[in-house]
ZADO-561538 format. One record per residue: residue in one letter; y, x, z of N, C-alpha, C, O in turn. Coordinates in steps of 0.001 Angstrom, whole numbers, padded with zeros to 6 digits, always signed. Layout:
BEGIN
AYXZYXZYXZYXZ/...
This chain:
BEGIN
X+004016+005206+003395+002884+004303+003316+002734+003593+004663+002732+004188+005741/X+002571+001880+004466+001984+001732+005987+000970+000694+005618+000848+000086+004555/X+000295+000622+006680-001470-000101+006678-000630-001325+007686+000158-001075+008598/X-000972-002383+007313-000846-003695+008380-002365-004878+007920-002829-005171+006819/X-002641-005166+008886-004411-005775+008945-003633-007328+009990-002821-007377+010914/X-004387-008347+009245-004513-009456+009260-005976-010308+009538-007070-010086+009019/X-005656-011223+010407-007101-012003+010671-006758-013238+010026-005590-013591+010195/X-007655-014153+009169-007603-015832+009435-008662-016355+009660-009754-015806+009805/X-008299-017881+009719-009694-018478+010019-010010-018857+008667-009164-019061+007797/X-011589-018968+008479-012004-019355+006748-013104-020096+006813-013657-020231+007904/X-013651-020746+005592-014838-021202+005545-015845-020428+005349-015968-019370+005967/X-016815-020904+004348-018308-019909+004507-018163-019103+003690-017118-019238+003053/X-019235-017686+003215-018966-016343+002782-018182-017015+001389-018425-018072+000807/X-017217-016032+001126-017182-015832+000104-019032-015788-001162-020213-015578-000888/X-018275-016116-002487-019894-015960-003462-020103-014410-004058-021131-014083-004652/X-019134-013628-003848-019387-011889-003979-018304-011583-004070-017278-012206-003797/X-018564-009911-004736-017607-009142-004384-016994-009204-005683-017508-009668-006701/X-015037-008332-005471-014636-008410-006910-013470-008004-006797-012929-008249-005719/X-012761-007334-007728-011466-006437-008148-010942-007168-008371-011562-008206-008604/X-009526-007202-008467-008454-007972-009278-007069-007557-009255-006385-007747-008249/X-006471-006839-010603-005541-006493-010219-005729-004662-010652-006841-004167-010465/X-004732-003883-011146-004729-002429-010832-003540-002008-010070-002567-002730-010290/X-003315-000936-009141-002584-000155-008444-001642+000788-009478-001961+001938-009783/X-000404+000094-009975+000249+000576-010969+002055+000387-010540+002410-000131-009481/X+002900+000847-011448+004270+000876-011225+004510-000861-011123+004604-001567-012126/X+004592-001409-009630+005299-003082-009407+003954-003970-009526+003991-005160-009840/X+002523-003125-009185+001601-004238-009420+000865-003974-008080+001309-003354-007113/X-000330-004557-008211-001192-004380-006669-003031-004822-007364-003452-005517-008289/X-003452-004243-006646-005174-004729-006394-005739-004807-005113-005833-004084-004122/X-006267-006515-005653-006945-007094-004179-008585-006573-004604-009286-006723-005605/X-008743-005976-003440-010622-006253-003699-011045-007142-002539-010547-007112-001414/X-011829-007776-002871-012770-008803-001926-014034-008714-002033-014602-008549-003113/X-014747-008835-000661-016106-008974-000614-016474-009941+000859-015782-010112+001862/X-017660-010395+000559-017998-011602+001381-017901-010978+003097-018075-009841+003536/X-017608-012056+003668-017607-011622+005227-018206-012944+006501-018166-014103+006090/X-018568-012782+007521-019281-013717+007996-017960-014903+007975-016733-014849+007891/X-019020-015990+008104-018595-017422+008305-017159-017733+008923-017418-017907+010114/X-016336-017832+008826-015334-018499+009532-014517-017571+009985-014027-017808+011089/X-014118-016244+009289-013003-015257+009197-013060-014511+007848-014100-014295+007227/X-011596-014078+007397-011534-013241+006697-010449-012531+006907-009321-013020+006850/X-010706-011252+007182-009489-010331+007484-008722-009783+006150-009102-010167+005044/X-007907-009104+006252-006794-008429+005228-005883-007294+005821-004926-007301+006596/X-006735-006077+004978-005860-004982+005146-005002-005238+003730-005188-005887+002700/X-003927-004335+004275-002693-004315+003163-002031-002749+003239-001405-002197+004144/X-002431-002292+001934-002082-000381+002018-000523-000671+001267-000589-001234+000174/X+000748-000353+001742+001351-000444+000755+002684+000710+000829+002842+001302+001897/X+003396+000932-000051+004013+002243-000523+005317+002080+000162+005959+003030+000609/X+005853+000259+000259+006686-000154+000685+007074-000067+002354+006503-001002+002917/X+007579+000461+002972+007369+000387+004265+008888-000493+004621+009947-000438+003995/X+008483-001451+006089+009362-002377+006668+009097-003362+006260+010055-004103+006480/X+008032-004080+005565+007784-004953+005268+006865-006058+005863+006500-007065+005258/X+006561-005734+007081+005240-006515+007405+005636-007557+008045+004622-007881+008663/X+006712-008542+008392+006937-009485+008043+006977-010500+007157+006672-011671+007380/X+007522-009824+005717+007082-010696+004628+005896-010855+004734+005401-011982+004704/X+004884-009288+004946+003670-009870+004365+003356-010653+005203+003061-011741+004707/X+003258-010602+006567+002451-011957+007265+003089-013069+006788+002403-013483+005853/X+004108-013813+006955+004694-014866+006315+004073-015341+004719+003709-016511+004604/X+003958-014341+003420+002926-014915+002892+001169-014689+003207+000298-015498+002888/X+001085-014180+003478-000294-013876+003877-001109-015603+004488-002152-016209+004240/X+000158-015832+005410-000174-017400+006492+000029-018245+005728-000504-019327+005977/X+000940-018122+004386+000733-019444+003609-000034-019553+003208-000744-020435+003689/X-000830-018427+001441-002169-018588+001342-003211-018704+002326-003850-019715+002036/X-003792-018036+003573-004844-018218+003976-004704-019505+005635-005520-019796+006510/X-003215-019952+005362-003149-020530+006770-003651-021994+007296-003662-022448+008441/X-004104-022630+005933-005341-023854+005724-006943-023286+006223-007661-024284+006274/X-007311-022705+006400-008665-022267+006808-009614-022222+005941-010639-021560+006105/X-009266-023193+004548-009994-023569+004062-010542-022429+002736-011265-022686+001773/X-010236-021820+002918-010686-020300+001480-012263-019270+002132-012479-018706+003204/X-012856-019385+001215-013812-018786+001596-013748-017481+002584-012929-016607+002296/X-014619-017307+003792-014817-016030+004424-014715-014604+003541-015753-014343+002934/X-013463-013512+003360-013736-012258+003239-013377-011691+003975-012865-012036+005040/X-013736-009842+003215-012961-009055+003647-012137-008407+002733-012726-007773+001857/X-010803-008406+002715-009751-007939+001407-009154-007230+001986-008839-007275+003175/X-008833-006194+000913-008170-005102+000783-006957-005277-000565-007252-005387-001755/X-005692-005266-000040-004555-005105-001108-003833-003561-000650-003147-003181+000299/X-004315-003028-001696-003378-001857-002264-002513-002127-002936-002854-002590-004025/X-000999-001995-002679+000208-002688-002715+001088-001134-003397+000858+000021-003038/X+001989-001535-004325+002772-000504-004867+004356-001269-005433+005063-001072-006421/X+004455-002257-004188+005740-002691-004347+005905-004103-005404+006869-004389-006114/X+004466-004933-005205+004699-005815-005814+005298-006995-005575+006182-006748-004754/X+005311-008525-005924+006481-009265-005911+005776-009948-004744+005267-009096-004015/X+005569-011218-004309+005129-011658-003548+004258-013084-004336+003299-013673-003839/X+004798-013340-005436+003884-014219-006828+002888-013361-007410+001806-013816-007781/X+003103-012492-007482+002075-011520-007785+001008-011335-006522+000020-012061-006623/X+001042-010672-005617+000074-010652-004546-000427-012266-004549-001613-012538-004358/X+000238-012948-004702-000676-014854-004260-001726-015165-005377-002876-015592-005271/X-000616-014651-007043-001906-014564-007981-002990-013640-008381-003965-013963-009060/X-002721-012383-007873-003862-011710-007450-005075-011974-006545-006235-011666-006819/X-004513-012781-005076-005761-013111-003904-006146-014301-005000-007367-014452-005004/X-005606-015013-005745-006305-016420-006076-007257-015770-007147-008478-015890-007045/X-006767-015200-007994-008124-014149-009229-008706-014114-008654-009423-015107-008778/X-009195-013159-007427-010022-012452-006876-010808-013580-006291-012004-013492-006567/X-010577-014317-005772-011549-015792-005138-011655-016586-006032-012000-017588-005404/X-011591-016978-007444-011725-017311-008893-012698-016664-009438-013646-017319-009872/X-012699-015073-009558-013710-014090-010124-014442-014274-009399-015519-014535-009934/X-014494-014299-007643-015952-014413-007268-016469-015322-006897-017379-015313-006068/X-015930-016438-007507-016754-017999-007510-017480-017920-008873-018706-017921-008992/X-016675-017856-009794-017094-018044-011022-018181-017099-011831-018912-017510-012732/X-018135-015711-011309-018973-014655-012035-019713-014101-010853-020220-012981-010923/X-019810-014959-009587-020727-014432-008289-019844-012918-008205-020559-012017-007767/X-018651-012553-008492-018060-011568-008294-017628-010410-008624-016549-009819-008642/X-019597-010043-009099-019265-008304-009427-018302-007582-010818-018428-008174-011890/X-017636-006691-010798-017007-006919-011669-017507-005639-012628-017037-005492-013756/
């Protein structure tokens, strides 16, 4: 297992909190919840170890516009693809625009 934590720059809070995604054989779950103005960090738990290059490399594409709402996310990772983790963070900021979050 290794933990690697990420900063970006973001806009204003996220609109709530919200799951997306289960922790299963090749899948992952992001949870998000709102965080102050103009950061959102990202821990990443994952099973895969040697990887934390990829992940920063996508990590900086999705969040490297500034422009995605302020959280704080958590991906529990079990070896998923890297289309998968992008459409997971986008659910999760989808669910908590659209349903204020809670799930």
């Amino acid at each position: 297992m290794e933990r690697l934590d990420y900063e970006f720059a973001a806009g204003q809070p996220a609109a709530g909190r919200t799951v997306s995604g289960v922790v299963a054989s090749g899948d992952l779950e992001v949870l998000l919840e709102p965080a102050g103005a103009g950061r959102t960090t990202v821990a990443v738990q994952t099973a895969v170890d040697g990887y934390g290059a990829t992940w920063k490399a996508l990590l900086e594409r999705v969040f490297g516009a500034g422009d995605l709402p302020a959280a704080r996310i958590e991906i529990n990772d079990n070896g998923a693809t890297p289309g998968v983790v992008r459409m997971r963070i986008e659910q999760a900021y989808e669910q908590a625009a659209t349903k204020g979050g809670t799930p």
